[in-house]
C-alpha positions as CSV (number, residue, x, y, z in Angstrom):
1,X,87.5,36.1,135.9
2,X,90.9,34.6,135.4
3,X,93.7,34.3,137.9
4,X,96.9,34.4,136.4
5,X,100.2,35.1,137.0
6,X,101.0,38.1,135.0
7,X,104.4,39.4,136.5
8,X,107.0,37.2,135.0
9,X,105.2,36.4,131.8
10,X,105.9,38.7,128.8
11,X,103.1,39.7,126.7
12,X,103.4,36.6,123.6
13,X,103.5,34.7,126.6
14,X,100.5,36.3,128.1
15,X,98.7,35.8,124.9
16,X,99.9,32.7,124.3
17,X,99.2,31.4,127.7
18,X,95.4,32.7,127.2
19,X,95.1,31.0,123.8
20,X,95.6,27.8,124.7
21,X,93.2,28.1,128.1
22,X,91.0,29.0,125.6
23,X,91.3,26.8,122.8
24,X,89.9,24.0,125.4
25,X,86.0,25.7,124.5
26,X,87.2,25.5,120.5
27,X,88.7,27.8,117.9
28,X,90.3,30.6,118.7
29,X,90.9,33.1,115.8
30,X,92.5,36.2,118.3
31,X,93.3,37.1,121.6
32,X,94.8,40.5,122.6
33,X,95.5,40.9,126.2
34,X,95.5,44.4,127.9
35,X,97.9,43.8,131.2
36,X,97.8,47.9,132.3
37,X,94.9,49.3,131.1
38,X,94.2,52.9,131.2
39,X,92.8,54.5,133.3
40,X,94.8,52.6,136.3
41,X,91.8,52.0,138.0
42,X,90.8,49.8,135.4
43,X,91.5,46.2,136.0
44,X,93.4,44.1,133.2
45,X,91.5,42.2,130.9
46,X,92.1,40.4,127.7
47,X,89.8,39.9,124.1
48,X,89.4,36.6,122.9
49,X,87.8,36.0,119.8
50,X,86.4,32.3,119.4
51,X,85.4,30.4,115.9
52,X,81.9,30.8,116.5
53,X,79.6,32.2,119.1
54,X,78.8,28.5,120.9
55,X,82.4,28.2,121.5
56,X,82.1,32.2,122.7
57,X,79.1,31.4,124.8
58,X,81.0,28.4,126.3
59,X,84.1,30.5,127.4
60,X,82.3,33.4,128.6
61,X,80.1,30.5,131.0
62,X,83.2,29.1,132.3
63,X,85.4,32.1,132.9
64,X,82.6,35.2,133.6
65,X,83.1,36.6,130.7
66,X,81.4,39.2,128.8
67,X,80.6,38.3,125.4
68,X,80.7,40.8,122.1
69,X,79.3,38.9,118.9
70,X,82.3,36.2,119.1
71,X,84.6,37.7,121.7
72,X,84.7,37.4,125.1
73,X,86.0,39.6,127.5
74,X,87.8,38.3,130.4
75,X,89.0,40.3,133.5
76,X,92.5,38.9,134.8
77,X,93.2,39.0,138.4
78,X,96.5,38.7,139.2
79,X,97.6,35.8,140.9
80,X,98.6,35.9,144.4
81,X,102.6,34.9,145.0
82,X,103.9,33.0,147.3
83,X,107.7,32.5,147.6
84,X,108.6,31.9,144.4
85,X,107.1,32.7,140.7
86,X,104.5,30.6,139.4
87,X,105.1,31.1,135.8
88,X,102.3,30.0,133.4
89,X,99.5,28.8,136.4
90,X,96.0,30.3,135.8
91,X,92.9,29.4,137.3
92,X,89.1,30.4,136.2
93,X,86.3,31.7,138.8
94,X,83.1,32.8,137.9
């Protein structure tokens, strides 16, 4: 799971945000993020395809992931606020 703050972030930023958490465990060729999934009691998530399925397996380790061939999906929890917006801040849990 990833804690992130979602609220204030559009969705390139989202996405952009994601890729470059990810780029830490190597190449990453795609990531789509799904913020509101449906049905609502669904939690968001995102889809991150990796360069090869070590850097896959290395992503889905350090963030809980699920892994599909060389994507890994990654619940998002949102992040809890306190007073103010914490624009860009995500931390990983397993």
């Amino acid at each position: 799971m990833l804690t992130i703050d979602m609220t204030y972030a559009s969705h390139k930023e989202l996405t952009d945000m994601l890729a470059r958490y990810s780029s830490l465990f190597g190449t990453v060729t795609q990531v789509k993020v799904h913020p509101t999934p449906s049905p609502p009691t669904m939690r968001p998530f995102a889809l991150i395809t990796m360069g090869s399925r070590q850097e896959a397996e290395k992503l889905a380790v350090a963030f809980g992931g699920r892994m599909i061939g060389r994507a890994v999906m990654v619940v998002l929890q949102e992040l809890e606020h306190a007073s103010a917006p914490m624009q860009g801040r995500a931390a990983g849990s397993t």
